[in-house]
N, C-alpha and C positions, 0 to 999 in steps of 0.2 A: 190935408183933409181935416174939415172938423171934426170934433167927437161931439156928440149932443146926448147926455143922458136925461129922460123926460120918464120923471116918475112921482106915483102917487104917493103921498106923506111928504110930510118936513122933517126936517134930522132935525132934532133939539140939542142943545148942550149937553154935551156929554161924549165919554169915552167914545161910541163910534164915529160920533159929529169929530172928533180931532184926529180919528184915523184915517175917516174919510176924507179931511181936509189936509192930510200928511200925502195921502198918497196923490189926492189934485195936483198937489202943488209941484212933486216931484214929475209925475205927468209932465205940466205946463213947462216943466223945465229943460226936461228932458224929450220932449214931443217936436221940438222946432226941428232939430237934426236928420228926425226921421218924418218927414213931414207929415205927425200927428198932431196937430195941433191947431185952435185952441182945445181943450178939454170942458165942456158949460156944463149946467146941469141947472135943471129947470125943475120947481117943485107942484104938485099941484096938490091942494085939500081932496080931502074924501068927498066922493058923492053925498047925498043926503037926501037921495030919491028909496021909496019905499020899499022895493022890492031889488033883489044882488042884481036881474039881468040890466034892469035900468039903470042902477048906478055902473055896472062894469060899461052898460053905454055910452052912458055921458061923461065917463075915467076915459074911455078911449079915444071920444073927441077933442078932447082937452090934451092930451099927450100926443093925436097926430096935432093938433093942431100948434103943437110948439115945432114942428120940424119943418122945414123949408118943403116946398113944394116936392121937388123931384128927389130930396133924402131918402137914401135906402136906411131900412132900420131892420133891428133885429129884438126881438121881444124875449126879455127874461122869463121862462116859467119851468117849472120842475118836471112838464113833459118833456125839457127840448130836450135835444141833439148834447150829449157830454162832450167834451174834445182834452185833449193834451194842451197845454199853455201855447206847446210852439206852433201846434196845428191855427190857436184860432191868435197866436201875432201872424203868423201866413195868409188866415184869412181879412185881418185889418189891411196888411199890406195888400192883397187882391184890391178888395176895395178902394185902397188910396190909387196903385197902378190904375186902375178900369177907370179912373175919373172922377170918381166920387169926390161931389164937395162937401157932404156931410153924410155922416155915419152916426145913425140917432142910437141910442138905444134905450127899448123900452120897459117899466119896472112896472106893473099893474102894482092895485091896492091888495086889502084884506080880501075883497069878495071875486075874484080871478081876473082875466083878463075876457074881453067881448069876440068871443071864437071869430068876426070876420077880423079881427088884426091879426090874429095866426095867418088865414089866407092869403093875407098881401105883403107879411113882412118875406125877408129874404131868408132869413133864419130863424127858427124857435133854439132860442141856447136852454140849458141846465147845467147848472151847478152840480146838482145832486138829485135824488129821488123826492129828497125831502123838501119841504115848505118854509122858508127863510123870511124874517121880519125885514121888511123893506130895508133896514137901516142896516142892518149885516148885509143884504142882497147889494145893496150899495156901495157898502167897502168891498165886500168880495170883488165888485166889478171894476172897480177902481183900481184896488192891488193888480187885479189880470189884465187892464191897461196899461198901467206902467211894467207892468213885466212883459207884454209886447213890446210896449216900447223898447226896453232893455234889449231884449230879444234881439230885435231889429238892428239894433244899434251895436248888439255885440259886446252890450258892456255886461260883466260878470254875474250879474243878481241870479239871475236864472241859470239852473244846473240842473243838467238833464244826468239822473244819476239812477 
């Protein structure tokens, strides 16, 4: 199954840009075995329309519009659903098993995300309570994919302790 993370901003050089591209890679490497893989990630600019509901609109059609037709996605925001590590590789794995050929998932901008993509995603995840700069929301979700992966795989990283 693919991974497709479709989110608003650009990582710039810099300390989380080399984390977040530490843990890609380890991902893409580690993803073939347990058929997670490839890992994408798609960037888009900030709106620039004048009012938050417009721009979280036209953020929202620009981030479905990077996922394949029939991709289930699951939308990053600090109201969602918390989980344990191994709960949400079990839910990756759900998804890969159920047939899924891609697994987007979705990172809004500054000004929230467009309440009908709550409606239709499969999942609202959180992190946390709190409000995260794209680019830590980024690696955070990268780290928790490759620690699925692990997971999956059974290889050591993760310890449930």
């Amino acid at each position: 199954m693919r991974i497709l993370i479709a989110a608003i901003g650009k990582m710039r050089a810099g300390p989380e840009r080399e984390l977040a591209e530490r843990y890609l890679e380890r991902s893409l490497a580690a993803g073939k075995q347990v058929g997670l893989s490839p890992v994408d990630i798609r960037e888009f600019a900030e709106s620039r329309a004048g009012n938050p509901e417009t721009r979280a609109r036209e953020e929202a059609e620009a981030l479905l519009g990077a996922l394949p037709e029939r991709a289930k996605f699951i939308l990053l925001d600090e109201r969602g659903k918390s989980m344990p590590s191994a709960v949400f590789a079990r839910s990756l794995a759900t998804y890969r098993d159920g047939g899924a050929e891609t697994l987007g998932f979705i990172i809004g901008g500054p000004d929230g995300l467009d309440p009908g993509l709550r409606d239709r995603a499969q999942l609202v995840l959180g992190f946390s309570a709190m409000t995260w700069p794209h680019q830590l929301a980024r690696v955070m979700l990268l780290e928790q994919i490759y620690r699925a992966i692990t997971i999956l795989s059974g290889h050591p990283y993760h310890r449930d302790g």
